[in-house]
Each structure stands twice: as structure tokens, then as C-alpha cells.
N, C-alpha and C positions, 0 to 999 in steps of 0.2 A: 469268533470274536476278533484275533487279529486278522484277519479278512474285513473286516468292517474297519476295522484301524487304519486299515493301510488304503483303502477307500478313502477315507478320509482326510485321510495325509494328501492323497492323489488332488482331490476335488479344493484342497486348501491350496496345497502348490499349485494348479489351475488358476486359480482365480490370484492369488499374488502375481502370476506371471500376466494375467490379464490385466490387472488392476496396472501395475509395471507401465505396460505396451498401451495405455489410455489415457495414466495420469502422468503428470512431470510431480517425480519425488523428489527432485536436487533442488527445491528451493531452500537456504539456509536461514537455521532463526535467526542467526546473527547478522544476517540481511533484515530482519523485522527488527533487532537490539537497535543497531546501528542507524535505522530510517527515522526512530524514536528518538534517539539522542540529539541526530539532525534538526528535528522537527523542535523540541524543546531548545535547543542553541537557537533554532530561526526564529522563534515565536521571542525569545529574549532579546534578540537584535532588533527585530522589528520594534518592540514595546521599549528596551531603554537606549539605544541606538538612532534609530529611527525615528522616535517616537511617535508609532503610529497609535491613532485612535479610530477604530472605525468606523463609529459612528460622527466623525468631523468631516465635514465637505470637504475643506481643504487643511492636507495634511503637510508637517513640515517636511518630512521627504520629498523627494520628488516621486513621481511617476515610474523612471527610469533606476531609481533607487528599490523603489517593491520590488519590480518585475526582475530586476539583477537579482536579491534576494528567494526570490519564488524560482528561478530559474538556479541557483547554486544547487537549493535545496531538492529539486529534482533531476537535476546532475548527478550530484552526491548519491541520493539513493537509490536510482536506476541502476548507475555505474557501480554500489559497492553490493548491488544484490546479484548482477548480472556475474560479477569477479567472483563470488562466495558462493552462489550457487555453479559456474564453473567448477569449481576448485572440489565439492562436494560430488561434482558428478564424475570427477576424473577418481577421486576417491570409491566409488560405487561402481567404477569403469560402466559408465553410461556415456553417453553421448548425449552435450547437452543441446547441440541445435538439430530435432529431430521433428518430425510431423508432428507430438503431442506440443514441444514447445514454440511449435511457430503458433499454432492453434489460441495457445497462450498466451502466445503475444500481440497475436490480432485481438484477443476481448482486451485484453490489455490496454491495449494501445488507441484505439478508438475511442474510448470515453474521456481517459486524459487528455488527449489531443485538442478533439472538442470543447474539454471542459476548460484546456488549454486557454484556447484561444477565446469563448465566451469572457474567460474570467480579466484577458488581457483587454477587453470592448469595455468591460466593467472599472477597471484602471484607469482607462481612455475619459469613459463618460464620469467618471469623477463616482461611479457608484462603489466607493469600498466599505459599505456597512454590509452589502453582497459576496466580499471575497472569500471571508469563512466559511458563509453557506455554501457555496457554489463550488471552491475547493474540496471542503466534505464528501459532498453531494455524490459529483461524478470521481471522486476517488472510491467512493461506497460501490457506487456502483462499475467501478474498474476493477473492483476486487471480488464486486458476490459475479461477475461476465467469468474473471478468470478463473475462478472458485471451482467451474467446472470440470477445468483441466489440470489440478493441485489436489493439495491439501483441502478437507472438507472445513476446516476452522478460517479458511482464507474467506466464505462467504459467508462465513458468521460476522466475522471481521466487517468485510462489507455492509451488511447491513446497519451494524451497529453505527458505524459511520455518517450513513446516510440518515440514521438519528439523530445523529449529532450536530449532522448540516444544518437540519430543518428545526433544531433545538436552537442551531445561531442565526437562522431566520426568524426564529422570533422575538431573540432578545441579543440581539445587533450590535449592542454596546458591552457583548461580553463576547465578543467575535473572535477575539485574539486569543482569549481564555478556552474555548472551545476549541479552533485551532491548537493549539496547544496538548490537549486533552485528546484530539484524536489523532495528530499527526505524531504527537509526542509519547503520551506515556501508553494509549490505547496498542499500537506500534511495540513498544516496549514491552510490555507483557505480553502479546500473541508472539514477539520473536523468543522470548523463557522459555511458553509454554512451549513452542513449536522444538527448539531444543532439547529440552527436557524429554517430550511426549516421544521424538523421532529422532532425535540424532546421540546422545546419551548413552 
């Protein structure tokens, strides 16, 4: 019987050390708190600031006014997840720029980029009843790419997102609301849970 036991110990400590050398575990929820708080501040600027409306052709900001906004706000969260999940991996003495997290940062980094620059053409062409959907969309799908190289809850996340995009493609004039809702508070509760469930 303890022969089986320590078997089993064996085959667990394997597979944590596997699991270790395949996923990036230094992402911080307080990287996911703080992207949410972000997200709810922008979505407030944008709507009593701004005030944008999505579904109006011409908006009173300017052009240059969103995209300084859309650009803060992923500034902001890139930069305080990149410092927090740092910070967490010096704490676990890992190293955080290694093969799993370059991996990570290329699904990462591809679909925002892209969804980047489509959503900046969508700014240009006067289509901002699109920027919600299209923000969602490929952040959904930034998240269920990198999902593979994290945390399993990171492409639950994802997808749920990508709901939520195509929930604001269809009802356009609640674009900001939705925004809101995924960048903000969805955000905010996966960075708790992620807390809570992993760092705690």
C-alpha cells in the first residue's frame, strides 16, 4: 500500500513538473483585477468624456481622441500584467522570459495586433458601431490562442468574450455597454477568481 503511495506521489510530481516546463503559471490575477478596473475607467471616459455613442456616424470626439483612449488602455494593461506577472515569477524563482512564454506571446500577440490595426481602418472609415464587436472578438480570440500556453480559465475567458463581441454586433447601440462588460468587469472576476483559485 505505501508502495502505491509513493507511486503516486512519483507520477503527480511528474506531471506538475511537466505541466511547470509547458505552461506559463506567473500570470497574476491582479493582472486580470487591474485590466478590469482599466477597462471600466475607459469605457466611463469614453461614454461621459467623450461622449461617445456607437451607433452615431459622427462622433463629438475626434478620431484621434478614441484611438489615444484604446491605446492608454492597452498600455496600461499589457504593461501592469507583464510587471505583475514578473514580480510573481521572481517570487516562484521561475524565469519569466522562457520558451513557454515567448510561445505565449506570439498567440498573444497576433490577433491583437491584427485586431489592432482592423479596428484602427474601422476608426478611419467612420465605422464605430464595429469597435466593440471587433475589440471583443479578437481579444476573445487572444485569449482562448494563449489559453493554451496558461491557465485553463484564460480560454474560457476567451471565448466568453468572443460572445460578447458578436452579442455587440448585434445590438451596436449597446456597444459601449458591452465593452464595458467584457473588458471591465468580465476581466475583474477572472482576475478574483484566478487569485483566489492560484495564488492565495
Amino acid at each position: 500500500m505505501k508502495k502505491d503511495q509513493d507511486y503516486l506521489s512519483d507520477i503527480a510530481e511528474i506531471r506538475s513538473m511537466m505541466e511547470r516546463s509547458s505552461k506559463f503559471l506567473s500570470l497574476s490575477g491582479w493582472a486580470g483585477v487591474m485590466a478590469g478596473i482599466y477597462g471600466i475607467v475607459g469605457a466611463y471616459i469614453a461614454h461621459t468624456y467623450l461622449k461617445f455613442k456607437p451607433d452615431e456616424e459622427v462622433q463629438q470626439a475626434t478620431n484621434s481622441d478614441i484611438i489615444m483612449l484604446g491605446a492608454v488602455m492597452v498600455v496600461l494593461a499589457i504593461g501592469t500584467a507583464a510587471f505583475l506577472s514578473y514580480k510573481r515569477a521572481q517570487k516562484r524563482n521561475e524565469k519569466v522570459w522562457n520558451k513557454t512564454s515567448k510561445r505565449l506571446m506570439e498567440q498573444l500577440m497576433v490577433p491583437l495586433i491584427a485586431g489592432g490595426l482592423i479596428v484602427l481602418l474601422a476608426i478611419v472609415k467612420g465605422y464605430y458601431d464595429l469597435l466593440a464587436p471587433l475589440t471583443l472578438v479578437f481579444y476573445g480570440i487572444a485569449m482562448f490562442s494563449a489559453g493554451a500556453y496558461t491557465f485553463k480559465e484564460v480560454r474560457i475567458l476567451g471565448v466568453i468574450q468572443i460572445v460578447l463581441g458578436l452579442l455587440a454586433g448585434l445590438f451596436t447601440s449597446y456597444g459601449l455597454l458591452f465593452w464595458a462588460l467584457g473588458f471591465g468587469f468580465l476581466n475583474l472576476l477572472y482576475g478574483i477568481y484566478i487569485y483566489i483559485k492560484y495564488e492565495r
